[in-house]
N, C-alpha and C positions, 0 to 999 in steps of 0.2 A: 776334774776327778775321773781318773780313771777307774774303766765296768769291769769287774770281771767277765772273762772270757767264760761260755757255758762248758761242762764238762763234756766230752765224746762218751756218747753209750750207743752199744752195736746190738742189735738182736737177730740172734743169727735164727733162721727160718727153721732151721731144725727143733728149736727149742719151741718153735710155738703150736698151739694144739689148733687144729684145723675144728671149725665150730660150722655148722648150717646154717642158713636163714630161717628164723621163725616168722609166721606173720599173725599180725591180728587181721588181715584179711587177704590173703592169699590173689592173685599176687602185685594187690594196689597198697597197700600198710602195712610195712615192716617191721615188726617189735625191734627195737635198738636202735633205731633209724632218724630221719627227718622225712616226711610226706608234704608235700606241698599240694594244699587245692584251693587252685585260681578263678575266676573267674571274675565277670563283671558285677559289679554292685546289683541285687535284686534279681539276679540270676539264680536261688535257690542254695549256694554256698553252704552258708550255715545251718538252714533247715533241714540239709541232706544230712551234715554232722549233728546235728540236735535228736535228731532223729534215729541214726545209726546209734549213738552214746545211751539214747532211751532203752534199745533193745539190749546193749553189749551190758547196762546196769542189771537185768535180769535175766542175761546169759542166754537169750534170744537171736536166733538167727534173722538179721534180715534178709543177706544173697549169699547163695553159697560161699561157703568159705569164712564171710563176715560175720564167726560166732567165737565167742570163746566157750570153753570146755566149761565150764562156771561164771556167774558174773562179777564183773572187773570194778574194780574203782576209778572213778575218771575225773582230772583235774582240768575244767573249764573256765578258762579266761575271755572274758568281753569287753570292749574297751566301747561298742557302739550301742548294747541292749541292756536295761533295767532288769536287775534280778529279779527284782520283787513283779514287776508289773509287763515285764519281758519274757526273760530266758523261765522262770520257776514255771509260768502258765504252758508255754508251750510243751517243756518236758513232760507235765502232771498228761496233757494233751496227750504226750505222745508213749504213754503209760510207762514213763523211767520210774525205777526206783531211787528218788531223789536223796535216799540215804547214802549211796554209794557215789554221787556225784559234788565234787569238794569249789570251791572256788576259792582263792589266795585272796584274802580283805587287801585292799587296795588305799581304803578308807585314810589311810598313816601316809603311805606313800607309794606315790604309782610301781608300777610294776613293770623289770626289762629282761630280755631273754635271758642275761646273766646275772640277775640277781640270786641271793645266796638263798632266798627262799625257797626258789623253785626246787632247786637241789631239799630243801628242808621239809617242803610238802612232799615230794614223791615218797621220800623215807618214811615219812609220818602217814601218809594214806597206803603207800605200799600201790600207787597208781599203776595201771599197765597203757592206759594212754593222758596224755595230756597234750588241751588243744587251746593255739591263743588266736586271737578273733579279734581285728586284724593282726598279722604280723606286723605292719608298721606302726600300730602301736604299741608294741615291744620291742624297741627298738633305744630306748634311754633318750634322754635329754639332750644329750651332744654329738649321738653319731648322724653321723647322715649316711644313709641306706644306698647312696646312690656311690660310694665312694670306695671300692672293690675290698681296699684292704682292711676295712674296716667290718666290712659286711662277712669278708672272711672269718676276720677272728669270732665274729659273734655267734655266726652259726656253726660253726668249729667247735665251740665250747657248749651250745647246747644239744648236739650233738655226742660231743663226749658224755654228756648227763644221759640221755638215751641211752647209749652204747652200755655204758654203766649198774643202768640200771634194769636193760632189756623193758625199758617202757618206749612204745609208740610215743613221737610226737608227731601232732600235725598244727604245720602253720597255715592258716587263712590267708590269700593272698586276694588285694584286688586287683584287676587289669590295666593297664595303661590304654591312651587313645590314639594309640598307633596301627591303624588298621592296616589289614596287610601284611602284618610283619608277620616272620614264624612267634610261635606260639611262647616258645623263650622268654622270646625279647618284650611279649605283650607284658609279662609278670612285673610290677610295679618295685622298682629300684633294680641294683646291680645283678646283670645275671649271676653271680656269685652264687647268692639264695637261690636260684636255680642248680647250679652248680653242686652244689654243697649234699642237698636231695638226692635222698634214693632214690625215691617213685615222687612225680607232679602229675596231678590231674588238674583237668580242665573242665568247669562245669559251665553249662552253657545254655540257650533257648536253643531250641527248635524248628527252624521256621515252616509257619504254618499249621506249627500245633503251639499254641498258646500256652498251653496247663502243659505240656511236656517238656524236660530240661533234663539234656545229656551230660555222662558222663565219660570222658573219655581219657584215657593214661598217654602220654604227651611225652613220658619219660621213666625209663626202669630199668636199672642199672645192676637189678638182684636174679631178676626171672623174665620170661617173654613177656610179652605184653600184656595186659588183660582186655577179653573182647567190651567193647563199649556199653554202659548202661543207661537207664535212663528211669525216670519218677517223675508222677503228675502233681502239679498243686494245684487244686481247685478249691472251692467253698468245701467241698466235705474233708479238705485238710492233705497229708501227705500220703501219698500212694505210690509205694515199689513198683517197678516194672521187670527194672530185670534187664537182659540181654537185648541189644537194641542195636540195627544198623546204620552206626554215622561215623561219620571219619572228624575229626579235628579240624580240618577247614573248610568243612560243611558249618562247621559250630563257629569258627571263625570269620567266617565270611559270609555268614547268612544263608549261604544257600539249601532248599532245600532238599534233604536226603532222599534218594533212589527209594523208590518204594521198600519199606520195610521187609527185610528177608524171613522175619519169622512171620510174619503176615503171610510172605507168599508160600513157604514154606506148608503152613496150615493150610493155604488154600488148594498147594498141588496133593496133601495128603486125600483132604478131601474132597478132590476131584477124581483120585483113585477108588475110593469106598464106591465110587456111584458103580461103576461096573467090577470090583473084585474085594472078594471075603480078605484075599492073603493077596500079599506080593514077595517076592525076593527079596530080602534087607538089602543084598547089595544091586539090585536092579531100581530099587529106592534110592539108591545114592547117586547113581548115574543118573537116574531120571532128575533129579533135584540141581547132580554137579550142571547138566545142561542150562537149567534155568539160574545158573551165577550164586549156588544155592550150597552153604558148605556143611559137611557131614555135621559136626557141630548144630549149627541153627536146626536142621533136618530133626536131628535129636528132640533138643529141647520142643520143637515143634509137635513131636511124637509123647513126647511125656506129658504135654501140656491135652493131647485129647484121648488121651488113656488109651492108648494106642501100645498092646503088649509084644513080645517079641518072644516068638515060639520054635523051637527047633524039632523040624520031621527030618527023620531019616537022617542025622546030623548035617539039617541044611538050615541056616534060620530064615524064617518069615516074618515078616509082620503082619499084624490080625486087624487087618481093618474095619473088621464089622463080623461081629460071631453070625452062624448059620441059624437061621431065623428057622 
């Protein structure tokens, strides 16, 4: 039997409207997009997304940028935790508004990136992220992940659902046991699904800090990079940190990270208050770029001990300690 041949359609560039990147978290989660965040099983993955989804349902900021202007509807798929005695406790935990958080009943029949549901809840909730947990199990009954051209068309097509609908997704990935390799090829089945992603993160331990677990962007394809973050989990539960300095194969290879730069950062500030009220902002930058120390970190390190910024004579200073 012979196929029809597909029809030829051209679109010529002139006729298309030039659009921005929007993010739901500026610049690691793309609205329209696919997000990828990997890491190793019990490496804090899904806690970090459980968490982020609790504050986005009451339009709460966690880290800059990771707010929306109101809060969002978010469709959460799990394929590994109990709603009821799992995912519902954590959220209530981590003060979501559980009305704004949907999950697709599974109960009839399992659920795969291109089922026609998904497309059916986004419409119906009006979601602006939706996250599946693991991605390899959304992956359907016959494909195998490992198999390029197959892993193309799936993330292809949920992808085009994103684009579509200007909703964030993020797939869950876990890591393979290939130590060593780039960070890529650690992402569990065809680099494809690496491929296919706007922005991948890597979430990860810390060695030598137990309760801390980095985050680090491994791949972004929309905007620069984003600087690395990091969150503690201990018995009193999930704790933000915020801006954190570790490279990707610090987190890959275990090693541990160079003494913390906003650590040192706070501690050159404070090592200035001992002997001066004021210094020169920009003889602060130099004194900080010396010690491997970047305007950025300096910053954050300054806003973190209420450290103002005052301009004499249109010179600015920073006010280390008002005159007693």
């Amino acid at each position: 039997m012979e196929t029809s041949k597909p029809e030829l359609k051209l679109i010529q560039m002139s006729d298309v409207e030039a659009e921005e990147v929007s993010w739901l978290w500026y610049p690691f989660i793309p609205y329209g997009k696919l997000t990828i965040i990997q890491g190793d099983p019990g490496d804090g993955k899904t806690t970090f997304v459980l968490n982020a989804s609790a504050k986005l349902s009451k339009g709460i900021s966690l880290d800059t940028g990771l707010q929306s202007e109101e809060p969002i509807n978010i469709i959460y798929q799990t394929a590994e935790d109990g709603l009821a005695d799992t995912v519902k406790p954590r959220l209530e935990g981590a003060g979501a508004d559980c009305s704004k958080i949907h999950v697709i009943d599974e109960s009839d029949k399992s659920l795969s990136m291109v089922d026609e549901r998904v497309e059916q809840a986004i419409i119906r909730t009006g979601a602006k992220l939706l996250i599946m947990d693991p991605l390899q199990a959304y992956l359907g009954g016959g494909m195998d992940m490992n198999r390029a051209n197959e892993a193309r068309d799936m993330t292809k097509k949920l992808g085009a659902l994103a684009e579509k609908y200007k909703c964030a997704i993020i797939l869950i990935g876990h890591m393979n046991k290939a130590s060593g390799n780039k960070a890529a090829y650690r992402g569990m089945g065809s680099i494809d699904f690496y491929a296919v992603a706007r922005s991948v993160l890597l979430v990860g331990r810390i060695e030598g800090e137990p309760e801390l677990r980095a985050i680090v962007q491994i791949k972004n394809n929309l905007a620069a990079f984003g600087h690395s973050k990091a969150f503690r989990l201990s018995e009193k539960g999930f704790e933000w940190i915020g801006d954190y300095e570790i490279t990707a194969d610090e987190v890959l290879g275990g090693i541990a990270p160079k003494a913390n730069k906003q650590e040192k950062a706070i501690a050159l500030l404070r090592e200035l208050a001992e002997d001066h009220n004021m210094i020169l902002s920009n003889e602060a930058v130099e004194l900080a770029k010396e010690e491997d120390i970047s305007k950025r970190t300096l910053e954050i390190a300054k806003n973190e001990l209420g450290i103002k910024a005052r301009r004499i004579n249109n010179t600015w200073y920073w006010i280390l300690k008002e005159n007693e």
